[in-house]
TILOPA-546560 format. One record per residue (C-alpha): x, y, z; residue number from 1; residue in three letters. Coordinates in nm, 4 decimals, always signed. Example, Ala and Ser with C-alpha at 12.3 -4.5 7.8 and 13.67 -1.06 7.14 Angstrom:
% TILOPA-546560
+1.2300|-0.4500|+0.7800|1|Ala
+1.3670|-0.1060|+0.7140|2|Ser
END
This chain:
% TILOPA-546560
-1.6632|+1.3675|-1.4500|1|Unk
-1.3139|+1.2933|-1.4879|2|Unk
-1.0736|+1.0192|-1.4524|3|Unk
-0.8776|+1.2194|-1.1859|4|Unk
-1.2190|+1.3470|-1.0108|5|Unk
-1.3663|+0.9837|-1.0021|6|Unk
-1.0934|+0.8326|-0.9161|7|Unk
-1.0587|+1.0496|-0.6349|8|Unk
-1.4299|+0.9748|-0.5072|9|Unk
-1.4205|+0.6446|-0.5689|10|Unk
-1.1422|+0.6389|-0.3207|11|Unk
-1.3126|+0.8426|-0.0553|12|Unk
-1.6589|+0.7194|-0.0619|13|Unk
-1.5733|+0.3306|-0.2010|14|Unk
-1.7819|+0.1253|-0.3866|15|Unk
-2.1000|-0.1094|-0.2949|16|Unk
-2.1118|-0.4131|-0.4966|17|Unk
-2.4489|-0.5937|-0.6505|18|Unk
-2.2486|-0.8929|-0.6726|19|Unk
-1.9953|-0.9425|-0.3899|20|Unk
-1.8339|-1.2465|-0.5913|21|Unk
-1.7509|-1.0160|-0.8748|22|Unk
-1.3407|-1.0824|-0.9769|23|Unk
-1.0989|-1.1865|-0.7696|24|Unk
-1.1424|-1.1846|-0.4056|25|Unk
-1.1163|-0.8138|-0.1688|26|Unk
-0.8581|-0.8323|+0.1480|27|Unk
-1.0067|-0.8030|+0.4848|28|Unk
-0.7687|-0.6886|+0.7473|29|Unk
-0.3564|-0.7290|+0.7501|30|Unk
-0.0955|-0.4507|+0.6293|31|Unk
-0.1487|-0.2493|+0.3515|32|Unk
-0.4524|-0.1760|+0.1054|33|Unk
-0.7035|-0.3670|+0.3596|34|Unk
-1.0557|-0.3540|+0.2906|35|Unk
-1.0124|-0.3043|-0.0062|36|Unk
-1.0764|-0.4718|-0.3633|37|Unk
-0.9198|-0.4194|-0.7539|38|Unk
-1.0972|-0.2280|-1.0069|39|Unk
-1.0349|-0.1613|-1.3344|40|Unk
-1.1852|+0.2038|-1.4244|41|Unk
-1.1570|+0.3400|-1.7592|42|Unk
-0.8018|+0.1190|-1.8367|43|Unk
-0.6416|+0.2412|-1.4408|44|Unk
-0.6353|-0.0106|-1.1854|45|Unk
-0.6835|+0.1306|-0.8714|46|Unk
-0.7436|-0.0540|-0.4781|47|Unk
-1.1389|+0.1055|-0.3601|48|Unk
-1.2502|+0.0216|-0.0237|49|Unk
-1.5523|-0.2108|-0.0279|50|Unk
-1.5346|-0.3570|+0.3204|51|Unk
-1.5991|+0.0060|+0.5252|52|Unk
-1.8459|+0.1545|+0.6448|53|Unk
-1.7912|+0.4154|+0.4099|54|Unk
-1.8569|+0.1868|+0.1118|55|Unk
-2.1831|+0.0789|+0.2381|56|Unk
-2.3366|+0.3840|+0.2329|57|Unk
-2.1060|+0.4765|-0.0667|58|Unk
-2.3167|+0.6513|-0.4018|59|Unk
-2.1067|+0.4322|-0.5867|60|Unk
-2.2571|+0.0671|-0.7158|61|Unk
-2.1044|-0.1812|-0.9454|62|Unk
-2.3660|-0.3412|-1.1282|63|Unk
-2.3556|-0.6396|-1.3800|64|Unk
-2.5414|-0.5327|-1.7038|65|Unk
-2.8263|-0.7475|-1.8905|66|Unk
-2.6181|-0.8215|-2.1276|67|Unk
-2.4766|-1.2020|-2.2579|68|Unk
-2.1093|-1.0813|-2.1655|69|Unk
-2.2293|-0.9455|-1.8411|70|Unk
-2.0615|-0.6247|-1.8504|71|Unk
-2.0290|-0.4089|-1.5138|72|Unk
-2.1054|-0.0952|-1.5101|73|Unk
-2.0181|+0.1667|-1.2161|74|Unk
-2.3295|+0.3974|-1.1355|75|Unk
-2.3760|+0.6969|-0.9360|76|Unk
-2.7003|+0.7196|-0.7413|77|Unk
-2.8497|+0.5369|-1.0380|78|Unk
-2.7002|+0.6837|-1.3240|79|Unk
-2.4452|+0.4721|-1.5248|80|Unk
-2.0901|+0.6529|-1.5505|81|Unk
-1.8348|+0.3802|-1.6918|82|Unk
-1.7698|+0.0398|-1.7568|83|Unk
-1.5337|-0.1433|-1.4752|84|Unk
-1.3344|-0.4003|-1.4997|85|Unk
-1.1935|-0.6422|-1.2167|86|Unk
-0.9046|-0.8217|-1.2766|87|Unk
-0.9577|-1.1791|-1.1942|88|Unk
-0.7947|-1.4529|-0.9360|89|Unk
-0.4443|-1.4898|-1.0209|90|Unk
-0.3222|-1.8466|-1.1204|91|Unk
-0.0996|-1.8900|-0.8338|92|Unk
-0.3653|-1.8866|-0.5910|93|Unk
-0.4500|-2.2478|-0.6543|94|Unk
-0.0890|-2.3701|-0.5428|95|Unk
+0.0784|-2.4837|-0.2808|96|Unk
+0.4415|-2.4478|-0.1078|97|Unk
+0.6551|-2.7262|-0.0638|98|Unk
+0.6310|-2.7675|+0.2789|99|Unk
+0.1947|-2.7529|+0.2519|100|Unk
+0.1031|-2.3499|+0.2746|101|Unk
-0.1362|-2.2452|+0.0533|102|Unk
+0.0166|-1.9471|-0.1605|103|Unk
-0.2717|-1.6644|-0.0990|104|Unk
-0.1484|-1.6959|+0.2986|105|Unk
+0.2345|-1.6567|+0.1660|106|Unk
+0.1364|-1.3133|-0.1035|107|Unk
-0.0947|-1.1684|-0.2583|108|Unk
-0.1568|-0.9933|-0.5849|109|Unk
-0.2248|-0.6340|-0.5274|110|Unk
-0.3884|-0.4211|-0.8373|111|Unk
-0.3145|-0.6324|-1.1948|112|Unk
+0.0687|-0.7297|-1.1634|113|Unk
+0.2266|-0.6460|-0.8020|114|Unk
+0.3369|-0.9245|-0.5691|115|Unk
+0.2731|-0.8479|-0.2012|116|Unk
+0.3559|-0.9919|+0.1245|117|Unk
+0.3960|-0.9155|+0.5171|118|Unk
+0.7084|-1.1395|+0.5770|119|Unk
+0.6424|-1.0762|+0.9801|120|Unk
+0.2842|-1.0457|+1.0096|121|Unk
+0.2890|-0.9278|+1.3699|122|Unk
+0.4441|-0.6382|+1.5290|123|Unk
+0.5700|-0.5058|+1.8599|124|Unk
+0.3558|-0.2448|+1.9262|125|Unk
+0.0358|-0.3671|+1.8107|126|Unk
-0.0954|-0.5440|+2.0638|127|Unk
-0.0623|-0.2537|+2.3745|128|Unk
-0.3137|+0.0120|+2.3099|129|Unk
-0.0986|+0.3089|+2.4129|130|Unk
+0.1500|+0.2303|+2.1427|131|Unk
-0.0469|+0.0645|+1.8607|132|Unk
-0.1188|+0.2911|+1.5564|133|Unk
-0.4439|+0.3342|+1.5326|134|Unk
-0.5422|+0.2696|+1.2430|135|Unk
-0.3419|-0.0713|+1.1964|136|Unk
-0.5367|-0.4231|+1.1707|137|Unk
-0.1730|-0.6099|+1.0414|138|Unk
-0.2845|-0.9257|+1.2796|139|Unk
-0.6509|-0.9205|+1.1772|140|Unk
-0.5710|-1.1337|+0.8935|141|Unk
-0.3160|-1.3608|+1.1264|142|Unk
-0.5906|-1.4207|+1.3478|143|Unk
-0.8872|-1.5120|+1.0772|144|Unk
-0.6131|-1.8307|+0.8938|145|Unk
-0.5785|-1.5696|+0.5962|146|Unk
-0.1902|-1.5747|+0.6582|147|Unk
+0.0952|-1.7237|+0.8872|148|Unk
+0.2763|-1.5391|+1.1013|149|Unk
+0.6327|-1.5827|+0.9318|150|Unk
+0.6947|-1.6483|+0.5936|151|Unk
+1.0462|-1.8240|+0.5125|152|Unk
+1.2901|-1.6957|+0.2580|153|Unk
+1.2698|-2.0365|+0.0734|154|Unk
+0.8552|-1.9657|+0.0690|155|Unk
+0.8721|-1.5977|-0.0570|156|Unk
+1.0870|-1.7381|-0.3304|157|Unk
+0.8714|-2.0191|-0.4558|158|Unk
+0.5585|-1.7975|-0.4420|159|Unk
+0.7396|-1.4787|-0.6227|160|Unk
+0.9140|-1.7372|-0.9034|161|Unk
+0.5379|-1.8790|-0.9890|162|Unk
+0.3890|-1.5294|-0.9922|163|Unk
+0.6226|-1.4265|-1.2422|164|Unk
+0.5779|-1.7330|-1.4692|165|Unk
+0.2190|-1.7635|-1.4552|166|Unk
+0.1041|-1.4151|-1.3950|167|Unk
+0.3034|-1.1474|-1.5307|168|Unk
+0.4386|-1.0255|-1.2452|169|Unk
+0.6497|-0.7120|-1.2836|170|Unk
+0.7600|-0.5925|-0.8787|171|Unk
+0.7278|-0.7426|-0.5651|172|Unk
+0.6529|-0.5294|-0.2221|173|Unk
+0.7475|-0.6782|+0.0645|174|Unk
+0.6560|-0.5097|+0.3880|175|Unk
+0.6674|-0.5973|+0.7304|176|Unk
+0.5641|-0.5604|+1.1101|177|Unk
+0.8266|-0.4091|+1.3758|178|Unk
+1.0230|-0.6766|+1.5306|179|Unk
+1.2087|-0.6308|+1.8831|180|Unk
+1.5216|-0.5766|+1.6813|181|Unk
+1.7096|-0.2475|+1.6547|182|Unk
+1.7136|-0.2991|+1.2636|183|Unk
+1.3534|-0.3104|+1.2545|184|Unk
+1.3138|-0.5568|+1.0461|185|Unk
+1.5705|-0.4965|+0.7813|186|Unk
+1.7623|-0.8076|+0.8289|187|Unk
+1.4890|-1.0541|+0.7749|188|Unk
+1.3928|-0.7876|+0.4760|189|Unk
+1.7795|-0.8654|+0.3476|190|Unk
+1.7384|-1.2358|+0.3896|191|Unk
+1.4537|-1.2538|+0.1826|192|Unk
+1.5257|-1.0683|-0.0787|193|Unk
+1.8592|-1.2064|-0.1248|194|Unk
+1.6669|-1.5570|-0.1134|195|Unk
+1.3712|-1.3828|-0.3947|196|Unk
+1.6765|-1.2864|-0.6359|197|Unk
+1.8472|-1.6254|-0.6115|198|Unk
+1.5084|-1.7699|-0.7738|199|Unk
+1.3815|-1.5244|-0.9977|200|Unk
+1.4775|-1.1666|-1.1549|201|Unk
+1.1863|-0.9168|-1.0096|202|Unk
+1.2340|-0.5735|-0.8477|203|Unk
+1.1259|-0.5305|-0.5099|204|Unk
+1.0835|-0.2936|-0.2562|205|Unk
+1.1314|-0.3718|+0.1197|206|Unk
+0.9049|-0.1306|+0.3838|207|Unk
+1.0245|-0.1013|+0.7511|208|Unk
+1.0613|+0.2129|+1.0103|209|Unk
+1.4218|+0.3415|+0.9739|210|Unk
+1.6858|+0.1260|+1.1300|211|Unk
+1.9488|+0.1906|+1.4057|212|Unk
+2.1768|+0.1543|+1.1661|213|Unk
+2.1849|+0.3225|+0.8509|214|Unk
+2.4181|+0.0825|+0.7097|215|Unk
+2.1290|-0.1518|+0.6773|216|Unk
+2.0523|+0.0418|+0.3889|217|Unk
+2.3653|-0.0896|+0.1443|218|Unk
+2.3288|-0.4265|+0.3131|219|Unk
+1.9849|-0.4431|+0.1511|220|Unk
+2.0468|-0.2913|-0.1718|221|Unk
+2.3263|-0.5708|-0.2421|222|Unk
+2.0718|-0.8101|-0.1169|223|Unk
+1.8674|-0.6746|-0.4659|224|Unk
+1.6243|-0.4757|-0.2843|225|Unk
+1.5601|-0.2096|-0.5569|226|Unk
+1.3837|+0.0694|-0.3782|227|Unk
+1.3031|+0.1696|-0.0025|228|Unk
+0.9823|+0.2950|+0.2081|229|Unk
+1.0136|+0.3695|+0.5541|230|Unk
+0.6489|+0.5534|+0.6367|231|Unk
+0.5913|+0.8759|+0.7692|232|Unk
+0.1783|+0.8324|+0.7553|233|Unk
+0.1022|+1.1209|+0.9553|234|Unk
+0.3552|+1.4527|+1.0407|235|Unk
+0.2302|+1.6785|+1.3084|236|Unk
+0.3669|+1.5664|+1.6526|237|Unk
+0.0003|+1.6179|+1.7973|238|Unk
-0.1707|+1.3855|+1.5341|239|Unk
+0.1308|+1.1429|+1.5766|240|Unk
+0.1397|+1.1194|+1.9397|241|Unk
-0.2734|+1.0659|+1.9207|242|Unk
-0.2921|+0.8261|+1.6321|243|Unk
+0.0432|+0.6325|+1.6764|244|Unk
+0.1737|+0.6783|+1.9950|245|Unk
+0.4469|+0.4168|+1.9711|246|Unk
+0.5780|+0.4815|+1.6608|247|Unk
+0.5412|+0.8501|+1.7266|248|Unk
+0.8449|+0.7995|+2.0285|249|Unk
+1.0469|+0.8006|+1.6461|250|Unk
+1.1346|+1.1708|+1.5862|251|Unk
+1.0291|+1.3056|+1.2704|252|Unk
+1.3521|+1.4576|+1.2077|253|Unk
+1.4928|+1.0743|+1.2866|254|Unk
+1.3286|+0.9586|+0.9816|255|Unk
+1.4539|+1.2691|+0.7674|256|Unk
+1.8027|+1.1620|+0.8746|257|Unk
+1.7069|+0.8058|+0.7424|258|Unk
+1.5772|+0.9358|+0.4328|259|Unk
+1.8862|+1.1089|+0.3658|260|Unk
+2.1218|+0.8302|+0.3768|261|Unk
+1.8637|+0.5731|+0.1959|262|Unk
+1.8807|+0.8079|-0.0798|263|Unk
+2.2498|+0.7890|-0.0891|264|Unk
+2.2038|+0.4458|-0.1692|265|Unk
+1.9203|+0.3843|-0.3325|266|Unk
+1.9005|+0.7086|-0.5724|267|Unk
+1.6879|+0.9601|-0.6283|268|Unk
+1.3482|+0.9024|-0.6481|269|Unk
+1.3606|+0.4936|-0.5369|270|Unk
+1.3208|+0.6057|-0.1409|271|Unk
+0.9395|+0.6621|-0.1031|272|Unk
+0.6843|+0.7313|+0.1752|273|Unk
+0.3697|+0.7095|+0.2740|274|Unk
+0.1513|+0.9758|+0.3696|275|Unk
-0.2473|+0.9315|+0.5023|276|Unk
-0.4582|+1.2107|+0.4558|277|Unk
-0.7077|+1.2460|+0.7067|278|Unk
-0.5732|+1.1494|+1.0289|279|Unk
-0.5459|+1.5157|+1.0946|280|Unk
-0.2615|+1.6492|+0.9240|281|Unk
-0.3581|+1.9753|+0.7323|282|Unk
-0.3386|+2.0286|+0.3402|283|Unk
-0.0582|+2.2898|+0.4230|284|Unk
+0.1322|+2.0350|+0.6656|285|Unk
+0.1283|+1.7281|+0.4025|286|Unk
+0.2327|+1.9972|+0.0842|287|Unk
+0.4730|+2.1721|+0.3374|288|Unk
+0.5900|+1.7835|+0.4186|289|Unk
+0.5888|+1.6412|+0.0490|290|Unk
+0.8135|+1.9743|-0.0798|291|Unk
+1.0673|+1.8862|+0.2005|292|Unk
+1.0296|+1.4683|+0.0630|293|Unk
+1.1045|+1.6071|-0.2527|294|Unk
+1.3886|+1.8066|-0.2075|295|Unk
+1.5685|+1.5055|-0.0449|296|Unk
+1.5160|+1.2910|-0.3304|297|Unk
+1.1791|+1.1353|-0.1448|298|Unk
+0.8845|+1.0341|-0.3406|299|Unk
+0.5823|+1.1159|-0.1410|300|Unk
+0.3111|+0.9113|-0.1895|301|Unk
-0.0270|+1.0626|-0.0677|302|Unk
-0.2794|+0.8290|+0.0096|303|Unk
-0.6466|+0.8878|+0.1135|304|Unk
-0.6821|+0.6942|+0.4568|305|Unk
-0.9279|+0.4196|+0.4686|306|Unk
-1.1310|+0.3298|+0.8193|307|Unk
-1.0764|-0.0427|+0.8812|308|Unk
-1.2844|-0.2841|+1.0209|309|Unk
-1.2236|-0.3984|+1.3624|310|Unk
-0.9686|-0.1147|+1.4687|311|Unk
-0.9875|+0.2220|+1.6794|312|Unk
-1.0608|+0.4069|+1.3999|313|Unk
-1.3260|+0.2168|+1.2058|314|Unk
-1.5328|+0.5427|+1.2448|315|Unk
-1.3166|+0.7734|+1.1678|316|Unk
-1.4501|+0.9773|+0.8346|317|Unk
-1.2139|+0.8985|+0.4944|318|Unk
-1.0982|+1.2651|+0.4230|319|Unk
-1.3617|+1.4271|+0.1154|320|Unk
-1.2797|+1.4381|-0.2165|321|Unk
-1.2400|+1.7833|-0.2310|322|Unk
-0.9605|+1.7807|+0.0351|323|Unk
-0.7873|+1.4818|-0.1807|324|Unk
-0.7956|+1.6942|-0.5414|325|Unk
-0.6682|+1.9944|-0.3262|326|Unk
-0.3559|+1.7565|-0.1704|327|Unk
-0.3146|+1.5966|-0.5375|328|Unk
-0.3320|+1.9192|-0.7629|329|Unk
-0.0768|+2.0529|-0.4925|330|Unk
+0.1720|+1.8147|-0.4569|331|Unk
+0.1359|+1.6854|-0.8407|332|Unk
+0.2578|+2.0290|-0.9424|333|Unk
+0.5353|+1.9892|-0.6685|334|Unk
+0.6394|+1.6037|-0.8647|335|Unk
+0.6298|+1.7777|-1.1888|336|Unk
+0.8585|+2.0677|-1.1091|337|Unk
+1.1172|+1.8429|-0.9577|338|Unk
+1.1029|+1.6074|-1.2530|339|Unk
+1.0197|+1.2948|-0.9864|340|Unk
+0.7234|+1.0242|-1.1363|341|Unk
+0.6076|+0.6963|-0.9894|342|Unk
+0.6600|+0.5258|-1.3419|343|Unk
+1.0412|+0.5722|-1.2983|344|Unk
+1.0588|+0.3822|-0.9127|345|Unk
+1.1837|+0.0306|-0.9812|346|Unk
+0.8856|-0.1331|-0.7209|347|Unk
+0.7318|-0.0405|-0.5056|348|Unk
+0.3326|+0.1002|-0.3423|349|Unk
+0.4263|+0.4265|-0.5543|350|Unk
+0.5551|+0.2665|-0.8618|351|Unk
+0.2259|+0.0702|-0.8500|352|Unk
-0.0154|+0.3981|-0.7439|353|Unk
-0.3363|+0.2217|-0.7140|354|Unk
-0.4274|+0.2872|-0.3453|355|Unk
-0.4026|+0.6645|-0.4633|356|Unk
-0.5165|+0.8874|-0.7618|357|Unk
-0.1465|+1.0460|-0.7164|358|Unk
-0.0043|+0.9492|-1.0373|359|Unk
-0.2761|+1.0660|-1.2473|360|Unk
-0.2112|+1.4545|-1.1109|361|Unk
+0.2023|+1.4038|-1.2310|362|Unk
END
């Protein structure tokens, strides 16, 4: 099998684990990669979901050899593929902020060096079922004392500087929940980065929806946010209005408009999205979406989507590997003809590539 293929299943069916302690500890609930835990496959570091449903009944199984050194090994249905790796709990974990917060609820190490936080860890439509996404659990890990609900410029700083010096750190991702705010969420993103870069030199990129105001975008880029990703996740107005109904009252073509101008400022290439396969969206509606993405200068970053614990769509199947080498082969050739590759985004989800076997198809 290989690396693209694997990685690829791995990410669709996830992974059981003989040893649940094995490296650093998964993430359970909150924004981004939930559910899921770091592995190191054949020298990639990738995010695999271990917490699903899907995982448990996954024909993937990380096993620790006989061995003195204890090697893992990843099998399928019994049969040994590769050797894994899991990169272990980052040296910052074990400190504290000034004012008492343990650093795992300020950020968190995502994949081998990215630094990344929910700087408002709730959001305004997550709590109303007719306009929560679906597929969200960003308060899960506010509610089980994982994280606090705000985290302070001065804290992000602290937490980012010590990353850096004691873990190798190379970008920060800083992402957050929609405020009641017109900007949504850009001007706490501005004061926080502009806090980060008085501290210590590390690219970041800021996530929000698109603002009311696209002037937001300059005001963060002199702030030193380095690149931008406002998320499409799904693009047909059916699967939209079904799977996010409140963020779905944002027009598609609203967010095209915002790509446009972040580009402007940002460059080409630094303005990124996100884009979950499996909610519903076709192979020809996400290729159709990511050569449109493209064309503006937008890197679109495909992602397998991942049921989570605890939400509406904990049941929901991950989409098959097959549809995922399909989506990749597709819009990999679509990257490579326009000259656009993750490695050349300052930060960012993309830049980084592990919740997706993307990068690997550029």
């Amino acid at each position: 099998m290989n690396k693209q293929r694997l990685i690829t299943e791995l990410q669709s069916s996830g992974l059981r684990l003989i040893d649940p302690q094995m490296g650093a500890a998964g993430r359970k609930g909150g924004a981004g990669p939930s559910d899921h835990k770091a592995v190191t496959v054949d020298g990639t570091t990738i995010m695999v979901p271990i917490y699903t449903g899907t995982a448990s009944e996954s024909p993937f199984l990380a096993d620790v050899g006989t061995d003195a050194a204890g090697t893992v090994t990843l099998e399928r249905d019994g049969t040994a593929i590769a050797p894994l790796d899991f990169p272990q709990q980052p040296r910052f974990y074990s400190l504290t902020t000034a004012d008492g917060i343990p650093y795992p609820k300020i950020a968190l190490l995502h994949s081998r060096d990215v630094l990344a936080t929910t700087v408002l860890q709730t959001c305004m439509r997550y709590r109303d079922p007719a306009t929560a996404c679906q597929f969200c659990a960003i308060e899960k890990s506010l509610e089980g004392d994982r994280t606090i609900a705000r985290k302070t410029p001065a804290q992000l700083a602290e937490v980012a500087e010590a990353a850096v010096r004691l873990d190798g750190v190379t970008h920060m991702v800083m992402t957050t929940g929609t405020p009641h705010t017109s900007d949504r969420g850009a001007a706490y993103l501005t004061e926080c980065a502009r806090a980060i870069n008085a501290r210590v030199d590390l690219p970041i990129q800021a996530q929000c929806e698109p603002p009311d105001d696209f002037a937001w975008f300059a005001r963060m880029k002199d702030a030193g946010i380095d690149s931008l990703g406002m998320h499409l996740e799904a693009v047909d107005s059916v699967v939209r209005a079904r799977i996010m109904p409140g963020k779905a009252t944002v027009p598609v073509d609203y967010y095209y408009q915002a790509f446009e101008a972040a580009v402007q400022v940002f460059g080409w290439g630094q303005v990124s999205t996100y884009l979950l396969a499996g909610l519903g969206d076709s192979v020809e509606t996400l290729t159709e979406a990511s050569d449109r993405l493209i064309s503006l200068g937008v890197y679109p970053f495909v992602v397998p989507f991942v049921p989570i614990t605890e939400t509406p769509l904990a049941t929901h199947p991950a989409p098959s590997s097959d549809m995922m080498m399909t989506l990749y082969q597709q819009v990999g050739w679509q990257l490579r003809q326009a000259g656009m590759s993750s490695t050349d985004i300052k930060a960012g989800c993309a830049k980084c590539g592990a919740c997706s076997a993307l990068s690997t198809f550029e």
